[in-house]
C-alpha positions, 0 to 999 in steps of 0.5 A: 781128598781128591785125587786125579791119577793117570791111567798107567797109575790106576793099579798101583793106586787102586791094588797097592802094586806100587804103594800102600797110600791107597791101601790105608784108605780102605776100610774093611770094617766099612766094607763087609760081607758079616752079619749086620744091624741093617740089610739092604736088597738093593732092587727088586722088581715084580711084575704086578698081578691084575688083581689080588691074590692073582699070580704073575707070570713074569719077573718076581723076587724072592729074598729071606731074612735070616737070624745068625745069633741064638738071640731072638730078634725083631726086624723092621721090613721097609719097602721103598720105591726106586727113587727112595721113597719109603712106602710101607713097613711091617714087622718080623720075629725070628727065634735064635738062628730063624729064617723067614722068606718072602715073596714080592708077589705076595707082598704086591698081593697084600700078603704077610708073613705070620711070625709071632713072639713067645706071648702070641705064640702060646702053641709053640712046645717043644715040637718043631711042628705047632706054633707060629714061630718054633723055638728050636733045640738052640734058639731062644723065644722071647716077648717084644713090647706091643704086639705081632697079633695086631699085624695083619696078615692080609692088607686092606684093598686101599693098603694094597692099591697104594703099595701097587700105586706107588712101587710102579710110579703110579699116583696113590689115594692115600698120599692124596694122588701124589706119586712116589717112583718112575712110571714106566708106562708099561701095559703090565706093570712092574713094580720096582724098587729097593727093600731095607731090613732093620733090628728093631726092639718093639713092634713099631709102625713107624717107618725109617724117615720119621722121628723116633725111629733112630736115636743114636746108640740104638736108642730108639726104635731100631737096635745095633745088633749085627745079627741078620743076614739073608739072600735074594733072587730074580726068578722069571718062570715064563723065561725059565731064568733066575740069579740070586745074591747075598743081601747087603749087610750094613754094620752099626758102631756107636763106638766109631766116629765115623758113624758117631761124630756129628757131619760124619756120612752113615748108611742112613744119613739123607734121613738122620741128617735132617731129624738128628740135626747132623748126627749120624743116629742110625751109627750105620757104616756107609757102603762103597762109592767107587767100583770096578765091574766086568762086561760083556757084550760080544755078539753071539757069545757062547755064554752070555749073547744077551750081554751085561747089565748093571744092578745099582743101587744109590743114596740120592743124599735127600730124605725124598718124600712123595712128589707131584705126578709128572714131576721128579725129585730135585735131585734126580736124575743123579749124576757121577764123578766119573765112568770110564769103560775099558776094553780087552787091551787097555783102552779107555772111553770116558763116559759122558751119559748118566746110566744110574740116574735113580735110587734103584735101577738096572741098567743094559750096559751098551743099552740106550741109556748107557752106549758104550763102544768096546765089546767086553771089558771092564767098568770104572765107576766113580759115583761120588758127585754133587747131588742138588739138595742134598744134606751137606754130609760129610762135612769134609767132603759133601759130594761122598755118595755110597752105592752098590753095584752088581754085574748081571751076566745073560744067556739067551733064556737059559741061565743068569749070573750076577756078580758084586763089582769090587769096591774100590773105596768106601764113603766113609774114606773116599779119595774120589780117584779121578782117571785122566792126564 
């Protein structure tokens, strides 16, 4: 349903002062901060080394996958680039309550990490220091069907040129010089894009968008267990900066409609949709759609001089895959419903520019991609809208999108602060609130 508001209506629509219709619309088993079946690291970026095992002196990520149950669990590491195509995959086991951390340098580098089930680790005793994976005093240590031996633990030059190739937009050998992301033109490049982590219940090759990796009701590669969480971080060493997060947790139910029902919008929709014939096989909930986000752009602030940028992430809806240099995806650049930018004192600016135009971006609000004219305030994004090519899911509204935002808050070198922007709806329930008379 669509609904188009007054300005003075927005805080008893969206916060439920003068009414509970937009109360009964938000779902908070679609919108959570609990353990889930699917993590989300909605960007990251790295500078890339010149050559590998090289370090890099700039941007990095960090970000960690950790196990909140005593069940041991495999997890499926997926990296994908800013416009949503995926481009490797490699697979992690964590014993009851693990954690394994990572470093973007390093899977730029062609490093993975070492874990291993109970079967390849026969060194691991009762000692927490022999073995791969230690199995601590409450955690369990079991065998997955095929093998952690058969992961390498460094990649293959060609593996680590097509991972570089296609995260910085460049064209890569092995997809036959076809390109994958934005190219920047940078004299140091920087690899960019979003990561996604999956329970799985096998040591699987395959990657999300291909056949047999979701089946519904966690039939195929990937499992409904909602038992990972994690966290990420920007670090910058030449600018002594760093920010960090929590990961996005995205909960399974075979058991709701919403992520059951044939035409119904899931996390992973713009793949199950065109594998599945319409059914939502991953049974993932989809993340919000409509947010609200504070700014600050004050000239010489005493905290943050640098100003505000956005983090956001977006479901470009087409199961995207690699493209002809110097073209871009049919979709992009996505557009919204509606941006509205207040100031202090109440005053709206209806946004005409397309800020978020990718997958996965950050973007300085006030920059020249996303002028605004009042100094601080807040921003209404509504980021729901018709995206050309896209699956025609949900069916009773095809133009839902979900999407992640954050506000980065920055000092001038000094220190960083990131903060979620609150979820105003969920795709899954959208109401598409419009601003204006």
């Amino acid at each position: 349903m669509r609904m188009v508001v007054g300005a003075a209506a927005l805080a008893a629509l969206v916060f439920g002062v003068a009414g509970s219709a937009r109360a009964q619309t938000i779902d908070a088993a679609h919108v959570t901060h609990d353990p889930g079946a699917t993590l989300l690291l909605p960007y990251f970026e790295a500078q890339v080394p010149k050559k590998i095992g090289g370090k890099a002196p700039g941007i990095n990520t960090l970000f960690s996958v950790n196990n909140a149950s005593a069940t041991a669990v495999l997890a499926h590491v997926t990296l994908w680039t800013d416009l949503a195509v995926p481009v490797f995959a490699f697979n992690i086991y964590l014993t009851g309550f693990d954690v394994q951390t990572f470093d973007m340098v390093d899977l730029l580098n062609g490093k993975l990490p070492l874990t291993a089930d109970d079967a390849d680790d026969p060194a691991d005793t009762s000692s927490p220091n022999d073995g791969i994976s230690n199995q601590g005093n409450f955690s369990q240590d079991i065998n997955f069907p095929g093998s952690g031996a058969d992961q390498p633990t460094q990649l293959d030059a060609d593996t680590v040129a097509h991972i570089r190739a296609a995260l910085t937009g460049k064209p890569s050998a092995l997809l036959a010089g076809q390109c994958t992301g934005r190219d920047f033109g940078e004299k140091k490049p920087i690899a960019r894009g979003f990561v996604t982590v999956d329970v799985v219940n096998n040591w699987t090759t395959r990657l999300p968008n291909e056949v047999g990796y979701f089946i519904s009701g966690g039939a195929g590669d990937v499992t409904l267990q909602n038992v990972i969480w994690g966290d990420y971080f920007f670090v910058n060493k030449s600018k002594k900066v760093g920010r960090g997060d929590a990961m996005v947790a995205v909960r399974a139910d075979a058991l709701d409609s919403q992520t059951s029902s044939p035409g119904e919008y899931s996390f992973y929709g713009r793949i199950v949709h065109a594998i599945a014939g319409g059914i939502p096989a991953d049974n993932r909930q989809p993340l919000g759609s409509t947010f609200a986000g504070r700014f600050i752009n004050v000239p010489k602030h005493p905290l943050f001089p640098s100003g505000t940028s956005a983090l956001v992430w977006r479901d470009p809806k087409v199961n995207q895959q690699p493209f002809t240099c110097g073209a871009a995806p049919v979709w992009f650049p996505l557009g919204q419903e509606q941006i509205v930018v207040f100031d202090e004192q109440e005053n709206a600016e209806f946004s005409a520019a397309l800020p978020f135009p990718a997958a996965a971006q950050i973007v300085k609000v006030g920059g020249p991609s996303f002028p605004v004219t009042p100094t601080a305030g807040w921003l209404f994004m509504n980021l729901n809208g018709f995206v050309t090519g896209a699956a025609t899911t949900p069916f009773e509204d095809v133009t839902a999108g979900q999407a992640f935002v954050s506000m980065i808050f920055e000092s001038k070198g000094k220190y960083s602060i990131g903060t979620r922007a609150i979820v105003l709806d969920d795709a899954a329930e959208s109401q598409h609130t419009i601003l204006g008379n």
